[in-house]
C-alpha positions, 0 to 999 in steps of 0.5 A: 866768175863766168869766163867766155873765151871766144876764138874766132877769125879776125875782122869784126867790128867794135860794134859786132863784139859789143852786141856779142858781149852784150848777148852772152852777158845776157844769156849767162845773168837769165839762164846762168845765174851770173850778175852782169859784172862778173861775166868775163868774154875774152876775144881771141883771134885766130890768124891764119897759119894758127891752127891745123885741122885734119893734119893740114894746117888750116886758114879761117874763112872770110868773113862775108861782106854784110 
């Protein structure tokens, strides 16, 4: 069973998380060999505060308003 984690800032619509899954289900069952309904995408949000880079902790970017 393929698994897609996906970590990400929060803010997305249901409707940007369902053409993703739908994009990555996609990809993986045409170059991947998967059947659709093995394919696993688990959306993991990252809040800010949540994570460090460069030895600061880090805030995610805002999303733009598009």
């Amino acid at each position: 069973m393929p698994t897609v984690i996906l970590y990400w800032s929060p803010g997305r619509s249901e409707d940007q998380k369902k053409a993703v899954v739908e994009g990555i289900t996609d990809t993986l069952v045409q170059h991947g060999g998967a059947r659709p309904e093995d394919v696993l995408i688990i959306f993991q949000n990252i809040e800010a505060g949540d994570f460090g880079r460069g030895g600061q902790m880090g805030t995610p970017p805002k999303l733009s308003e598009s």
